[in-house]
C-alpha positions as CSV (number, residue, x, y, z in Angstrom):
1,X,2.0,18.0,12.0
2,X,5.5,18.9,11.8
3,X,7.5,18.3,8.1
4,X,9.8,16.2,9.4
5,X,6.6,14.1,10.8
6,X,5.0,14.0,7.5
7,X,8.0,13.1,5.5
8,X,8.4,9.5,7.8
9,X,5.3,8.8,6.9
10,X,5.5,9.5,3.0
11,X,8.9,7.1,3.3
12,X,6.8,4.6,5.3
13,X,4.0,4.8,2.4
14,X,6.5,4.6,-0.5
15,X,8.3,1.7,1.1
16,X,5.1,0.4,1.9
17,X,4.4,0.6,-2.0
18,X,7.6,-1.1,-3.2
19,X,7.1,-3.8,-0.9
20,X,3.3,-4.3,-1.8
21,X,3.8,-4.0,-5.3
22,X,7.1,-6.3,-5.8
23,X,5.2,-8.6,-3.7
24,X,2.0,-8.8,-6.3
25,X,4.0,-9.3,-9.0
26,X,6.2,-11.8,-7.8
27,X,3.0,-14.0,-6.8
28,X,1.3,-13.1,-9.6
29,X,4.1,-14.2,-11.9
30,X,4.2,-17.3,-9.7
31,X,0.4,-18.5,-10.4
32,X,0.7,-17.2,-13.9
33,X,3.3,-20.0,-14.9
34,X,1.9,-22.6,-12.7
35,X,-2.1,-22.6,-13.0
36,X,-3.3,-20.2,-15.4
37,X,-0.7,-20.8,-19.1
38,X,1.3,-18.2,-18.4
39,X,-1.3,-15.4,-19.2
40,X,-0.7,-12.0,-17.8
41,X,-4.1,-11.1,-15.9
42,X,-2.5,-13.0,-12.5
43,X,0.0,-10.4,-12.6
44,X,-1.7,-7.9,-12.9
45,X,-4.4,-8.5,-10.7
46,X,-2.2,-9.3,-7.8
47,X,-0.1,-6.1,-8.2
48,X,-2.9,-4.0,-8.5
49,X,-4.3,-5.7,-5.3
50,X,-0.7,-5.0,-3.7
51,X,-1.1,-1.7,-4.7
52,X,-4.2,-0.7,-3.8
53,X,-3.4,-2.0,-0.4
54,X,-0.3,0.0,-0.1
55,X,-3.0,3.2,-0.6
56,X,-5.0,2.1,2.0
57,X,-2.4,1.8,4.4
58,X,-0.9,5.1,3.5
59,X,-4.3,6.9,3.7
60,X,-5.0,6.0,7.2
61,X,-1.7,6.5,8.2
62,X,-1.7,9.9,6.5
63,X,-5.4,10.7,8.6
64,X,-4.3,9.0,11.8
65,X,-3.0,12.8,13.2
66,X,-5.7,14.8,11.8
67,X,-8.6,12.0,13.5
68,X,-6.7,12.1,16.6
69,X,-6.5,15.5,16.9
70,X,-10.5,15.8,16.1
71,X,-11.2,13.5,19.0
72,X,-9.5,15.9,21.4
73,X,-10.9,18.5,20.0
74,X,-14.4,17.3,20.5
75,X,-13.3,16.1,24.8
């Protein structure tokens, strides 16, 4: 995998991130005020949910070249 390679795809992970985690918080702000008395567990729930599924993403994208590239070995 080439640097250049795996440096679009830390951008794409860290974007990923901000998006995920501004997200969380934003909904989790939004159902802290309106349902739950303005307690701070929404908000952190959701952007730890947001988050965790900006890791995810960011893993398989980050093993997508090396599973490929095990699969052709194995042909």
């Amino acid at each position: 995998m080439s640097e250049q390679e795996l440096g679009k795809k830390w951008d794409r992970c860290l974007a990923d991130g901000a998006i995920k985690l501004g997200t969380g918080l934003g909904l989790g702000v939004v159902l802290s005020v309106l349902f739950f008395k303005r307690h701070t567990w929404p908000i952190s729930v959701s952007a730890g949910a947001g988050l965790g599924m900006a890791y995810a993403n960011c893993q398989n994208d980050l093993r997508s070249h090396f599973m490929q590239h095990r699969r052709e070995k194995e042909q």
